[in-house]
N, C-alpha and C positions, 0 to 999 in steps of 0.2 A: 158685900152685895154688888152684882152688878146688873144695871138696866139696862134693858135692851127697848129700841125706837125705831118699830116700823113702820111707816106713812102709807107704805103701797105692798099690803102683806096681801095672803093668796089663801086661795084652794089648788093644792098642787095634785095633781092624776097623771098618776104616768103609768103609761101602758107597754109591754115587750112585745117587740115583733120580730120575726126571722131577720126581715130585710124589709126596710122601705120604698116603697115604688109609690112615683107619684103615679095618678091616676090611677090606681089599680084596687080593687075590695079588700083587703089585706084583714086575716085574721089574729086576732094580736092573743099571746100564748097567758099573758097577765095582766090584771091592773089594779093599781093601789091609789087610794088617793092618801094624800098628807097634809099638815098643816106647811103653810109655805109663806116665804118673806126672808131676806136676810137674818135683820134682828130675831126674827121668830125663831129662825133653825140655831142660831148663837144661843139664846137662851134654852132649848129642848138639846143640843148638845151641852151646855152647864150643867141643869138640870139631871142628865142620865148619867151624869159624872159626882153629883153632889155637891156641886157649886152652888150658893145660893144665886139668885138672880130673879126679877121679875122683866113680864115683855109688858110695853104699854103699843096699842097699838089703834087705828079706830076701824071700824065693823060698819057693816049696813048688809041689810036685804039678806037672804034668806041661805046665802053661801057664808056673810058675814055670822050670821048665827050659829051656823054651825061649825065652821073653825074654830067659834070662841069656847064653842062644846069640846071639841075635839083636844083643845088644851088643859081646858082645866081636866078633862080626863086623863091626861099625861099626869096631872099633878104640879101643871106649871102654875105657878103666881103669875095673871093675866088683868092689864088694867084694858079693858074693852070699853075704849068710848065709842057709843052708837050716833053715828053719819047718815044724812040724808040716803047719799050716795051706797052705790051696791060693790062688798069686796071682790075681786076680779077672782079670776079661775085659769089657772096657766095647765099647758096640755106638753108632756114632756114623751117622749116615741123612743123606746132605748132598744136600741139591737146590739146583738152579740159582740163583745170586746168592747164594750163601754164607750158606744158610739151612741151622742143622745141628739136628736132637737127637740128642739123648745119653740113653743108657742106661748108667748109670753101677753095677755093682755095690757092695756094702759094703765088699767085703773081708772077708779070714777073721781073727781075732782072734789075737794075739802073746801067748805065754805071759812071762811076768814076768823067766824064764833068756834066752828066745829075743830078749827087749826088752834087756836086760842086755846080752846078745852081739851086738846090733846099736851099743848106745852105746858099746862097749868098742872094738869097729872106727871110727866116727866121732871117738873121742879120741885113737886113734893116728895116723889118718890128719892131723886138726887142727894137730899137731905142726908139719908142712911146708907150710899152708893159710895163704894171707892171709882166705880167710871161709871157713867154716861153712855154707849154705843147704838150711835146711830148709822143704821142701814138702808141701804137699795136705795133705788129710783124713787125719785121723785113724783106723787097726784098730779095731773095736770091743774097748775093754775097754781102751782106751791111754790113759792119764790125761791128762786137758785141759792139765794143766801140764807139757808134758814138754818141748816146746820153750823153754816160759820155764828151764828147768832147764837147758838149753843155753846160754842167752844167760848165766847164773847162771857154767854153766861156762870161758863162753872168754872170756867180759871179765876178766877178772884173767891173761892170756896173752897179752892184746893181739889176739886175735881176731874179727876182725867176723865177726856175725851177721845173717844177714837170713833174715825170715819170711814166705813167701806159704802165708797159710792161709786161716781162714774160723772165725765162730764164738765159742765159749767158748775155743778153742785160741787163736787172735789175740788174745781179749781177755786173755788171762794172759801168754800175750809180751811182752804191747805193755810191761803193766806190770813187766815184766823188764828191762827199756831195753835193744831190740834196734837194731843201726845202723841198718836197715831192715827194714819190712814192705812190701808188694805187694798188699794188697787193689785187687780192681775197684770197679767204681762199689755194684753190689748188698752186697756182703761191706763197703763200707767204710759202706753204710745200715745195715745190720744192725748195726755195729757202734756206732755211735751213737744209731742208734734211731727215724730217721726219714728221709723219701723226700731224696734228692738229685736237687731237678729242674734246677738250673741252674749255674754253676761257681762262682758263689760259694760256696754250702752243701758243695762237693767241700772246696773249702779250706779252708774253717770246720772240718770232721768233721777232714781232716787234721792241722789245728792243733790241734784238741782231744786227737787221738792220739798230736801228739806232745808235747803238756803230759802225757800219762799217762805217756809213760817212752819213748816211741818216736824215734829221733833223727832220722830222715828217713821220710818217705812217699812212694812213688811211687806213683798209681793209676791203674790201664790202664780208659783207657774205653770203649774200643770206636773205632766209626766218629769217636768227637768228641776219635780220640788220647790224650793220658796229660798229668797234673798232678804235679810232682815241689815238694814242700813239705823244705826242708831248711834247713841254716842260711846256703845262699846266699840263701834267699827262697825267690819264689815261681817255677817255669818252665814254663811250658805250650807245647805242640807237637799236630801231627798231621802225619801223613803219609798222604793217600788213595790209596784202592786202589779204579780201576777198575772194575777185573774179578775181583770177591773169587772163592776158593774154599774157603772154608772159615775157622774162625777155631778151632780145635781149636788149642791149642801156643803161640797167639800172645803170650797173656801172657807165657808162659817164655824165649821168645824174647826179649823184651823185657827182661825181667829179666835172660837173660843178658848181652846187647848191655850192657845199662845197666851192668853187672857189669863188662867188659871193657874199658869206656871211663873207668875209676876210679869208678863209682860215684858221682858228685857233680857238680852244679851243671849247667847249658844244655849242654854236649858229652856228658858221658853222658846224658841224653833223649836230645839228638837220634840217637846210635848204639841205643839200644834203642829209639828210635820206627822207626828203618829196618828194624832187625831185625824188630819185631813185624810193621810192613809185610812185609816178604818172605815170613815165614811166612804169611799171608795170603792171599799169589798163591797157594801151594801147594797142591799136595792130601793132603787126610788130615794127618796128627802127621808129617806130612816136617818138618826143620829147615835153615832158609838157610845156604847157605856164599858163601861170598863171591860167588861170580857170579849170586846171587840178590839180592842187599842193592842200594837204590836210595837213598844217599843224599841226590840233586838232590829229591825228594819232600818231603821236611821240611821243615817250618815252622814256628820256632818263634813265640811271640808273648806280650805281656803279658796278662796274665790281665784278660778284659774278665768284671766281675759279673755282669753282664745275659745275659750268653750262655747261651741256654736249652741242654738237652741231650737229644741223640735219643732 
């Protein structure tokens, strides 16, 4: 089993259009909405794949309702604690060749009881969980360290944790020594503190995150595929995609896959570089189930320094 922990889940609408022009009436040719949230898409990519997993997440107000609807209609195990506060709504604008933005809301702020009664549900559920993963961005008003206070938590249980976040939140996990974090290529510069143009510098930043406390790195890069830094070494992969549609989900997917193939060494990439591919073809926060997944696509390979990055 594994549980998924999202603080700042969503209503996710995304709409296609020819081309974006600001200022201008633009008629958009589709729109979908999804459930949406890091943890959220991890556990709905498990879930279409057969992995067990529950999402614990907290809801409010009348978008929170219905997200919570829209899961258990998938068939997910959803632990929905209800919050004063109202779930946000993110607006994603995708034009042709998998070009998106994102309108991402704040989120509405967790009171200290309402924070309380979401960690109380994550520690019971942990019980019967081989990990722990916790996701996204942080409620306003949610202490930077509260995923490190997880990792704090379930390493004396035997509990892996993994953290895809971003941030002051990352940087206080890392130093919690979590089995893994998931930063992308931007989230793992910021965290070090300077540009990553080329895959040596990916590695370097890795290694250095994981001398702070962090026991593996895996980092999704986009089109140039994902670097997993662990203590098999080093593994690098890609799997291209065509005819993109979108890249909304695709880290999560990734991180699931990665998740469901043991989490370690050249066979997990390569199942979360497939996974992140298929999320890819996709449209909108859909996640792959198995007759989407294109294994024969991957490739993995040794890490060449020189190899600039798009």
């Amino acid at each position: 089993m594994i549980v998924t922990l999202t603080l700042n889940p969503s209503l996710d609408r995304t709409v296609e259009v020819d081309a974006l022009t600001r200022g201008a009436v633009i008629r958009t040719r589709s729109a979908r909405l999804d459930p949406g949230g890091k943890g959220v898409n991890v556990s709905r990519a498990l879930l279409a794949n057969g992995v067990p997993s529950a999402a614990v997440l907290p809801v409010g107000g009348p978008d929170g309702d219905q997200l919570h609807r829209m899961l258990l209609a998938e068939g997910l195990t959803v632990h929905a604690v209800p919050v004063a506060g109202r779930t946000r709504s993110n607006v994603t604008i995708a034009e042709p060749g998998g070009v998106v933005t994102k309108l991402n809301e704040p989120g509405g702020p967790l009171a200290h009881a309402e924070l309380d009664a979401v960690a109380e549900v994550v520690v019971t559920e942990a019980e019967r969980a081989s990990w722990v993963v916790a996701c996204g961005s942080l409620p306003p008003g949610v202490p930077e360290g509260l995923y490190a206070e997880l990792c704090k938590t379930f390493a004396p249980e035997g509990i892996r944790v993994a953290v895809d976040t971003s941030g002051p939140a990352l940087m206080a996990a890392v130093g919690a020594g979590p089995d893994l974090i998931k930063p992308n290529r931007e989230e793992l510069a910021e965290a070090v503190g300077r540009p990553l143009d080329r895959l040596s510098d990916v590695v370097e930043a890795a290694a250095k995150l994981r001398a702070l406390g962090a026991r593996a790195v895996l980092v999704s890069l986009g089109a140039d595929g994902a670097v997993l830094v662990d203590d098999d070494g080093i593994t690098c992969g890609t799997a291209p995609v065509a005819h993109p549609k979108g890249t909304v989900g695709a880290g999560d997917a990734l991180l699931a896959g990665f998740l469901s193939a043991g989490a370690r060494g050249p066979r997990a990439l390569a199942e979360g570089l497939a996974w992140g591919a298929a999320a890819v073809r996709l449209p909108a926060s859909r996640m792959p189930g198995p007759s989407d997944i294109d294994r024969d696509d991957v490739r993995l390979h040794r890490p060449d320094p020189d190899m600039p990055l798009a």
